[in-house]
Legacy VTK file of the C-alpha trace (Angstrom):
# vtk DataFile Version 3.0
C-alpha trace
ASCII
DATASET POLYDATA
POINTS 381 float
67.659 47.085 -141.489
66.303 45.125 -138.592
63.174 43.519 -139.082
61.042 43.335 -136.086
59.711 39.942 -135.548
56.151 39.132 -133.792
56.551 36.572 -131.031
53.921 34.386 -129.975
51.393 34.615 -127.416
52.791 33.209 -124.268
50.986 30.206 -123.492
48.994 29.883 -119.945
50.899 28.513 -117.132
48.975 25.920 -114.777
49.057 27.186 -111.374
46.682 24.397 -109.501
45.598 21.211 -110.843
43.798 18.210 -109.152
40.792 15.419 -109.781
36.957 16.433 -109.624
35.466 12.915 -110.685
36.670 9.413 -111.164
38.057 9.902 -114.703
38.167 13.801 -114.527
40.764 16.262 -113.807
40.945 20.192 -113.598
43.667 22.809 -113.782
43.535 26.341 -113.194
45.789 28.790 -115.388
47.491 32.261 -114.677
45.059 33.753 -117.150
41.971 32.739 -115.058
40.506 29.637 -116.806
39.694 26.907 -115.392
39.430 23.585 -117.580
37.790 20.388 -116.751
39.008 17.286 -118.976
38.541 13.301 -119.086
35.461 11.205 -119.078
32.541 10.493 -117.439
31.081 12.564 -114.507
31.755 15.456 -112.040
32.119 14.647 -108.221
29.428 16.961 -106.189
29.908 19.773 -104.168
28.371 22.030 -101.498
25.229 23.409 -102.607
25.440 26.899 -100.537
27.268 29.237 -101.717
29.063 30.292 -98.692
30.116 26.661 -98.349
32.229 25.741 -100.916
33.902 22.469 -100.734
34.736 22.243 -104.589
38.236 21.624 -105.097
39.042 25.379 -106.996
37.236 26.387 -104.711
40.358 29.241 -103.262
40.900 30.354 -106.826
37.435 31.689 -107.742
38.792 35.658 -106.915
40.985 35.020 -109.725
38.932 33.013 -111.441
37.326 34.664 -114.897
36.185 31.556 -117.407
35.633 28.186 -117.326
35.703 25.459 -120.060
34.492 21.808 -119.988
35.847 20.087 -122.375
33.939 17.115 -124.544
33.980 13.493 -122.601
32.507 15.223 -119.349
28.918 14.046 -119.049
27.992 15.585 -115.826
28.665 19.132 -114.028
28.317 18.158 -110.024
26.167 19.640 -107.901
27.501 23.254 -106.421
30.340 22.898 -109.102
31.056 26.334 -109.837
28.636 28.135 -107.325
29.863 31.315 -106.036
32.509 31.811 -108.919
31.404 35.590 -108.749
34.083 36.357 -111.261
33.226 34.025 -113.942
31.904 35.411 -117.491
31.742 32.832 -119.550
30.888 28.682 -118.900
31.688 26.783 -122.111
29.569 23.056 -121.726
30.509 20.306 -124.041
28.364 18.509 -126.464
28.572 15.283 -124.361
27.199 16.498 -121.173
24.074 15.388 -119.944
23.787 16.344 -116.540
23.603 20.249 -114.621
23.648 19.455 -111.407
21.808 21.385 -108.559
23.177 24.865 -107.611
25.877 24.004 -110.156
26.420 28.027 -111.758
24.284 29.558 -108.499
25.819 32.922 -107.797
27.869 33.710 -110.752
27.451 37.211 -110.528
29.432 38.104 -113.497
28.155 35.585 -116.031
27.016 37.334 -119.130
27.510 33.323 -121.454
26.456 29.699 -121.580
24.927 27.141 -123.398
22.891 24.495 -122.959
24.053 21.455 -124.894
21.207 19.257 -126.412
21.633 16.284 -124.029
20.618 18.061 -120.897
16.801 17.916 -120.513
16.468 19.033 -117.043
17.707 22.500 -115.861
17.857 21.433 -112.190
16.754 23.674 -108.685
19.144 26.828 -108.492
21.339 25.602 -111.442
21.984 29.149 -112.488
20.302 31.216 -109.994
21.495 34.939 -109.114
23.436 35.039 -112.622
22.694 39.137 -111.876
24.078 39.573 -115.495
23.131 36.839 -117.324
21.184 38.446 -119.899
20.494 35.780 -122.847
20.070 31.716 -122.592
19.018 29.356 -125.086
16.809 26.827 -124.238
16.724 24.025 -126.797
13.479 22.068 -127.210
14.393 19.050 -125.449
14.398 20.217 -122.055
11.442 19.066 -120.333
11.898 20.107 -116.818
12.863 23.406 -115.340
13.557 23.265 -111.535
12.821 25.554 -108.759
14.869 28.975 -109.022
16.511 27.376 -111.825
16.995 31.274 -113.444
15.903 33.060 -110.484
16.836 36.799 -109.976
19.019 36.261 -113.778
18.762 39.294 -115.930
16.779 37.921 -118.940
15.698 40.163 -121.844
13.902 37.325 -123.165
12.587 34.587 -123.061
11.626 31.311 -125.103
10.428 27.908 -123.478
11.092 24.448 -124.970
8.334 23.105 -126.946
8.896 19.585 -125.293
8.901 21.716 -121.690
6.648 20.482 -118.978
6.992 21.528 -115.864
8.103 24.747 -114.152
9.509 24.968 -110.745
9.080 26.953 -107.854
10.738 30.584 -108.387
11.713 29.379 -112.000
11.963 32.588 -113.498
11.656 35.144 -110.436
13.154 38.654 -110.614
13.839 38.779 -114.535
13.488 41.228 -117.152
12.122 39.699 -120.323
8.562 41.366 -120.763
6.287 38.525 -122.297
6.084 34.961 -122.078
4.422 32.162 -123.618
4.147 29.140 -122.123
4.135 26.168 -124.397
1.244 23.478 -125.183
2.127 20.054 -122.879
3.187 22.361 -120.037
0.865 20.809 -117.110
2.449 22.171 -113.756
3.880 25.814 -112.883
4.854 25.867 -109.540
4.186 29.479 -106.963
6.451 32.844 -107.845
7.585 31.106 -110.942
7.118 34.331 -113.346
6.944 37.071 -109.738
8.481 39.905 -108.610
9.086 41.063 -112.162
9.503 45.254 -112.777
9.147 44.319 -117.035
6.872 41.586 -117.290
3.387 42.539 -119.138
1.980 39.724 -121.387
1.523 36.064 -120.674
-0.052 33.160 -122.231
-1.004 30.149 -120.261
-2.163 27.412 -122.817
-4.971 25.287 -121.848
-3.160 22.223 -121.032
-1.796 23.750 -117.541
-4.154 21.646 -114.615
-3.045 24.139 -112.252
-0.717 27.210 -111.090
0.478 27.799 -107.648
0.061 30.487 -105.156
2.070 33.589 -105.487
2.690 32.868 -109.370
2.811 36.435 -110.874
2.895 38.461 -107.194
4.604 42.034 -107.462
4.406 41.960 -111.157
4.476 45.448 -111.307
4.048 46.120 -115.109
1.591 43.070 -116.164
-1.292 44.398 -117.744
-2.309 41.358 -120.253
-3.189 37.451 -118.808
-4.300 34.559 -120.736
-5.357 31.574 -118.409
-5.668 28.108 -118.873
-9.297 27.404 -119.998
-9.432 24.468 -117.556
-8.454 26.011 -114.614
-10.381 25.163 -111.025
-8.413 27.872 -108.837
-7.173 30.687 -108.466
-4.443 30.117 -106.119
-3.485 32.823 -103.452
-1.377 35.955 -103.661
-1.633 34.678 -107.706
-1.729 38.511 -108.829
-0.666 40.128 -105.368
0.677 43.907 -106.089
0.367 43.644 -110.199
-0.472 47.429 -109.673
-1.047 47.504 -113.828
-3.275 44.770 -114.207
-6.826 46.517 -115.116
-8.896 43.563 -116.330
-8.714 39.523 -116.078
-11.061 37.037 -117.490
-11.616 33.976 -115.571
-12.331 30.156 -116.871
-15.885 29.081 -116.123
-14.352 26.312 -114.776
-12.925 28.658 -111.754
-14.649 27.319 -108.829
-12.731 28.866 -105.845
-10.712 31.947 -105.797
-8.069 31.953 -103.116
-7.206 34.734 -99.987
-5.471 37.462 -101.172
-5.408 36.538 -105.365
-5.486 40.107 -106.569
-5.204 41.907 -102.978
-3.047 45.226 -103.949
-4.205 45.116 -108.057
-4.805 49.078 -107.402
-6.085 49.592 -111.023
-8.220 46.587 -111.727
-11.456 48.021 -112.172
-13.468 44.983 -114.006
-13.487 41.419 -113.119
-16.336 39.341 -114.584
-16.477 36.127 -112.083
-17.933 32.731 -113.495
-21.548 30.957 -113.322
-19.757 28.183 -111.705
-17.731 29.932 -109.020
-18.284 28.445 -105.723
-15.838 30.418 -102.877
-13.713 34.000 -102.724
-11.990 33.877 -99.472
-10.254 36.293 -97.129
-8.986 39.721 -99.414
-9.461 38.307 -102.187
-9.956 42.118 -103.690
-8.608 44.264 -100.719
-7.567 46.982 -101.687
-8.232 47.157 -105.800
-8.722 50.268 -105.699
-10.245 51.303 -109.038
-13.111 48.401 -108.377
-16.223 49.723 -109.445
-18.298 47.100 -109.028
-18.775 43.335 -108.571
-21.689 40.687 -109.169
-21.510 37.587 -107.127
-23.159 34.694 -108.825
-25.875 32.443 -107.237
-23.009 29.954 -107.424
-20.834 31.334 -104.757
-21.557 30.174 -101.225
-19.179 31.398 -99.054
-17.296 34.676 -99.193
-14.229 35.517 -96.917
-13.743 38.567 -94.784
-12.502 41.812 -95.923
-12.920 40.567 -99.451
-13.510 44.126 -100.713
-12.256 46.001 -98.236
-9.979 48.883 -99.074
-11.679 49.581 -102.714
-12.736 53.098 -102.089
-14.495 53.342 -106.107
-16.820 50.366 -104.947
-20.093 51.620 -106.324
-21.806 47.868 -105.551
-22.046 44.756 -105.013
-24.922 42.336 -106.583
-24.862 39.027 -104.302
-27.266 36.505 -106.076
-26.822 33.821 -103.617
-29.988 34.299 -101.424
-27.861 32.152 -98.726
-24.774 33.148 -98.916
-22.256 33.079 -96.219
-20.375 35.581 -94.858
-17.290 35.152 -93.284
-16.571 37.919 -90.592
-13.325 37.532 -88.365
-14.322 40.907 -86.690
-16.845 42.992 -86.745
-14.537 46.082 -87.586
-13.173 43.633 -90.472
-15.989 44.428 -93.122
-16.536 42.253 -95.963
-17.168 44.988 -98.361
-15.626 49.089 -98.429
-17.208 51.695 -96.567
-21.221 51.245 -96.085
-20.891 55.612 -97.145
-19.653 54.377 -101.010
-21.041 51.054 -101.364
-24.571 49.899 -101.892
-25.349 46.229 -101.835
-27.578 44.476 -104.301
-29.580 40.676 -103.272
-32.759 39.642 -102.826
-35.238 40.467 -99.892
-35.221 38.387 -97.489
-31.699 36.671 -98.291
-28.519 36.787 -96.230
-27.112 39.663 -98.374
-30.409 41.993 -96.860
-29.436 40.998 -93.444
-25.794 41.798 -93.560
-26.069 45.049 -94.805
-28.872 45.945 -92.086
-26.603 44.716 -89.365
-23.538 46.851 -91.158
-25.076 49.974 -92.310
-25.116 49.201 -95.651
-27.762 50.687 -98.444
-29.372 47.571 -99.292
-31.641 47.675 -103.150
-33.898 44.488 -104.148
-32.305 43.194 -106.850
-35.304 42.552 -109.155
-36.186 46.085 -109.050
-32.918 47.898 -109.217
-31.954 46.098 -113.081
-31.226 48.898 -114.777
-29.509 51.045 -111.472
-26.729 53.336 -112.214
-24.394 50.507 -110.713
-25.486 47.856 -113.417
-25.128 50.695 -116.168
-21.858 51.458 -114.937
-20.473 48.055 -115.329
-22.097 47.340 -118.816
-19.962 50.844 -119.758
-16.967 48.927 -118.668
LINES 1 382
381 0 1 2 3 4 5 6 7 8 9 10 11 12 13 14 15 16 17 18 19 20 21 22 23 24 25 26 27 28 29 30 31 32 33 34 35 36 37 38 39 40 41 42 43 44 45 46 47 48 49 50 51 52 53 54 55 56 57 58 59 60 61 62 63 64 65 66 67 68 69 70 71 72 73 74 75 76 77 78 79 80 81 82 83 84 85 86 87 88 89 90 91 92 93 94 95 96 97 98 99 100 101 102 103 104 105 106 107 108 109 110 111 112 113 114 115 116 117 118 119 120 121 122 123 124 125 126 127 128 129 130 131 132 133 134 135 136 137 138 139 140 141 142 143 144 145 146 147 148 149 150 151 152 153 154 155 156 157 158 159 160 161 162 163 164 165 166 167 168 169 170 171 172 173 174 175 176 177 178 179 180 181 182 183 184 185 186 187 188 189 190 191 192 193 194 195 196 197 198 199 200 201 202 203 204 205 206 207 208 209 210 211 212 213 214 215 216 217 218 219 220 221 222 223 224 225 226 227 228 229 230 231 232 233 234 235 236 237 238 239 240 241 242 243 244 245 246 247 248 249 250 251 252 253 254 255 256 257 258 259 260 261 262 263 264 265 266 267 268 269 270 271 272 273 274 275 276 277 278 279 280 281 282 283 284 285 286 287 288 289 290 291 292 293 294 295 296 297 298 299 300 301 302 303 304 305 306 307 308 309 310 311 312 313 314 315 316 317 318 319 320 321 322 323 324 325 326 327 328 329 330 331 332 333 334 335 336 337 338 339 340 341 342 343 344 345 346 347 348 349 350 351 352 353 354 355 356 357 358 359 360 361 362 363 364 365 366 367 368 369 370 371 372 373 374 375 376 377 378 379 380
């Protein structure tokens, strides 16, 4: 009888071919792959996505993987961007280099690696990956850019050890839902952990000198903060819209708290503010609306208009700055909520006394009112 006999795969045609570098040349198969081979590094592109100028760059609707193979030290800038079809990057052991924008926009992307002689993951390298789920970042990165992983699909995430800075936008959009950032990190630039629908836990370790404005804004599910113990701001918009957020404790160091740093954090209902705090400006609290009180230490000078405005539960306000100044755009603009809900708490005689005649507030001496329903309510807290 006839046997049948098995024949072999048919092997992958080239259909395009060319040079990407001085020692480096590509070819594109019928199955979809595109290889890079040779020495040395990568020519750079476009960094836009709709302006490719790579070389492959009227194959990428049949394009589906990509391999670099070893010799390559350097993946140009916009190399790949806007290869929408692309699953799967392969990066060689001798690389070094990701260059900016270089995976931007590969919607499809679901793996790559990271190969140990790359320690910086540059601006945009891999940003809108929409299904890049998973990434391994090895300890010897030291530098992630801005939007390096921005709007990615992370379930989680693990920084370098050896990692110190984070860029702009770093991590916007994902879905991992804790992070801890790592002892040596010194600099996290604005929205670098924002607009996040998962995130609830983060750690900030003590050796961050400062975070940027807009750094966890529409966090919608972060309930739990650790901050760096050295902080001296709170930037603004730092917690905008983190509608879970309930409670935050802030460094003594804290001397200024920015416009608008937890404007829209609707259940925050405790915030204990520092001895050393020196300025809240403009909304800093607008519109927290589970606020039931506040005390101001003597060390705040200045606060900004319609810094409690919109917090409907605001019992009170104790203002122990006898001089304090307040800030008033408009006279419509009120500092604090409604004068019908909110009773203000200073000394007689002080600025706090004054404002609250001019405003219709209920104004209570201090030094007499120490054990008023308002204090007892925030020692229940």
């Amino acid at each position: 009888p006839l046997v049948p006999q098995l024949l072999p795969p048919a092997s992958a045609a080239v259909v395009a071919s060319g040079s990407c570098g001085k020692n480096l040349t590509w070819t594109l198969d019928d199955q979809g792959t595109l290889t890079i081979s040779g020495t040395g590094n990568m020519e750079n592109y476009e960094t836009a996505s709709w302006s490719h100028t790579s070389p492959w760059k009227d194959s990428y609707s049949s394009m589906y993987k990509i391999v670099v193979n070893e010799g390559v030290t350097s993946i140009g800038d916009g190399a790949f961007c806007g290869a929408t079809k692309v699953t799967s990057i392969q990066l060689p052991n001798s690389l070094k280099k990701i260059g900016i924008s270089a995976c931007g926009s590969c919607y499809a992307l679901t793996e790559v690696n990271i190969p140990t002689g790359v320690t910086v993951i540059p601006n945009s390298a891999f940003y809108y990956c929409s299904n890049l789920e998973e990434i391994v970042l090895h300890d010897g990165i030291t530098e992630i850019g801005d939007g390096a992983f921005s709007h990615c699909a992370l379930k989680s995430l693990t920084l370098p050890k050896n990692l110190i800075t984070i860029g702009s936008s770093a991590f916007t959009g994902n879905e991992f839902t804790s992070v801890v950032v790592p002892s040596g990190v010194t600099t996290i630039d604005s929205f670098a952990f924002s607009h996040s629908k998962t995130l609830q836990s983060v750690i900030l370790p003590d050796t961050v000198e400062s975070i940027d404005s807009y750094l966890f804004s529409s966090d919608t599910a972060l309930t739990e903060v650790r901050l760096p113990q050295n902080l001296q701001s709170i930037p603004d918009h730092c917690f905008d819209g983190c509608t879970m957020l309930e409670h935050v404790e802030i460094p003594s160091t804290v001397t200024i708290i920015d416009d608008n740093a937890f404007r829209d954090c609707s259940r925050l209902w405790s915030i204990t503010l520092p001895d050393g705090l020196e300025e809240i400006e403009s909304y800093a609290f607008r519109n927290c609306r589970w606020l039931l009180g506040v005390k101001i230490p003597a060390s705040v000078t200045k606060i900004g208009c319609a810094e409690f405005a919109d917090c409907p539960k605001l019992m009170g306000a104790v203002v122990l700055n006898p001089n304090v100044s307040y800030n008033k755009m408009f006279d419509e603009d009120k500092i604090f909520n409604s004068a019908d809900t909110t009773s203000l708490y200073g000394y007689v005689g002080s600025t706090t006394q004054t404002y609250a005649q001019d405003y219709g507030y209920t104004f209570y001496d201090w030094t007499q009112h120490t054990h008023s329903y308002f204090e007892t309510t925030l020692e229940a807290t």
